[in-house]
Each structure stands twice: as C-alpha cells, then as structure tokens.
C-alpha positions as CSV (number, residue, x, y, z in Angstrom):
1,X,35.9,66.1,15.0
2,X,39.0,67.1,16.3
3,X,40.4,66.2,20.1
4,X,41.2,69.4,22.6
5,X,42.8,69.1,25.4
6,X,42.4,71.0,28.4
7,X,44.2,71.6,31.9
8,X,42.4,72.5,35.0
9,X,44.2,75.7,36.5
10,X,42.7,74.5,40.2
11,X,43.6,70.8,40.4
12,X,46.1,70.6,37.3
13,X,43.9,67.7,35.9
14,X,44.0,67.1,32.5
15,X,41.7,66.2,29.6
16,X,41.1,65.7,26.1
17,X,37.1,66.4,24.7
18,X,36.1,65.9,20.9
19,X,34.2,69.1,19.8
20,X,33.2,70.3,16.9
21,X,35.0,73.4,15.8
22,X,31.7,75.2,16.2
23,X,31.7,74.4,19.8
24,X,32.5,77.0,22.2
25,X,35.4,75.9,24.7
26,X,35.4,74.1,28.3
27,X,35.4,76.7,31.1
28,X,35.1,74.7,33.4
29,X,37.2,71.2,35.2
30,X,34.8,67.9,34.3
31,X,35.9,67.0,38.1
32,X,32.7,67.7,39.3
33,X,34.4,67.9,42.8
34,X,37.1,70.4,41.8
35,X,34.3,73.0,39.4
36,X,37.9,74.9,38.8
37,X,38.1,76.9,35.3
38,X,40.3,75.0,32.7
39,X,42.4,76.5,30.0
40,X,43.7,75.0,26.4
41,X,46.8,73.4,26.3
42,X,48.5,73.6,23.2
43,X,51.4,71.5,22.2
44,X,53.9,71.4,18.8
45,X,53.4,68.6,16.1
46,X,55.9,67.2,14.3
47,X,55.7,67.2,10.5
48,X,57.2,64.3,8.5
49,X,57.9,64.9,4.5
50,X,57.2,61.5,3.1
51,X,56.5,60.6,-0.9
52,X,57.2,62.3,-4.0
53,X,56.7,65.7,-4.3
54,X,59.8,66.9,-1.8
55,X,63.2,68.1,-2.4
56,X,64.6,64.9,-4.0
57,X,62.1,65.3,-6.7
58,X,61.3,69.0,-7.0
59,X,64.0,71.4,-6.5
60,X,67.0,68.7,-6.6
61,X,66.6,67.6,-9.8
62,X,65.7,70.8,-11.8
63,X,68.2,72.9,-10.4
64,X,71.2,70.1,-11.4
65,X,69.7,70.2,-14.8
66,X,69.9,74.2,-14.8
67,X,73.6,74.3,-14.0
68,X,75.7,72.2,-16.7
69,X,73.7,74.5,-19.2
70,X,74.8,77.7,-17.6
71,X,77.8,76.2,-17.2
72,X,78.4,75.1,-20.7
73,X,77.5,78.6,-22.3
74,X,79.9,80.7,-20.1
75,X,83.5,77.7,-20.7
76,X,81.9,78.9,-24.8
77,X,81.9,81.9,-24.5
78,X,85.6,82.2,-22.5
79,X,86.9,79.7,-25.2
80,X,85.7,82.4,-27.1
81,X,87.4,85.1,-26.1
82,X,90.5,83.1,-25.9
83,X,90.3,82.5,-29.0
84,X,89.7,86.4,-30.4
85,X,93.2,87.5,-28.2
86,X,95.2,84.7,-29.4
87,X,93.7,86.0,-33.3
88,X,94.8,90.0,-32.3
89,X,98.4,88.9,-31.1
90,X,99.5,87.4,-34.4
C-alpha cells in the first residue's frame, strides 16, 4: 500500500497515512485538538538509471557501429569519383 502524506492547512502539522489507492483521501487533521482540513503534499522523486539496459548499452553502442559503415561507403564512393575525373583528363 502506498504512503501519503498530508499537511494540515490549520496547524501546518504533517503526516504520512498508508491507504489503499481505493481509499478516498484525509479531509481532515488526525490532531484531534486542531479538527483543521488537511491537503496532499506532493513532492519530486529522484530517478536513478542503474543496470544494463541504458545508454552505455543501448543507443551507445549501435549507433558507433552505424557510423564507420556510413562512413566507409561515402570515402568509396568519393575515391570513386576521383578516380572517373582523373580517367576523363587523360
């Protein structure tokens, strides 16, 4: 079940409660005392790419095997042509 965490808008307490996703949301503070309403608080999470499967291994590696044929057919083909002038100048 995942954690939600709340902030009382009255006495700026906060909270975390486990609820299910089919759950519906606090409205009110758990301070008994306070009984203010209480609102989400949502916060960023970091995301870490660990393993294979990331750049190092996917796009890294098939894009430096992409290039030195691309690269090979166009020095051919301008060897080529060099060739065909030096052929019409003689």
């Amino acid at each position: 079940m995942p954690t939600y965490e709340y902030r009382c808008k009255k006495c700026a307490t906060e909270f975390e409660i486990r609820q299910s996703f089919a759950d519906d949301p606090l409205t009110h503070c758990v301070d008994e005392s306070c009984n203010g309403t209480v609102n989400k608080v949502f916060r960023g999470v970091g995301i870490s790419f660990k393993g294979d499967g990331f750049y190092k291994n996917d796009h890294g590696a098939s894009s430096k095997t992409r290039r030195p044929s691309s690269d090979t057919s166009d020095s051919d083909s301008s060897k080529d042509t060099s060739d065909s002038s030096k052929d019409t100048s003689n």
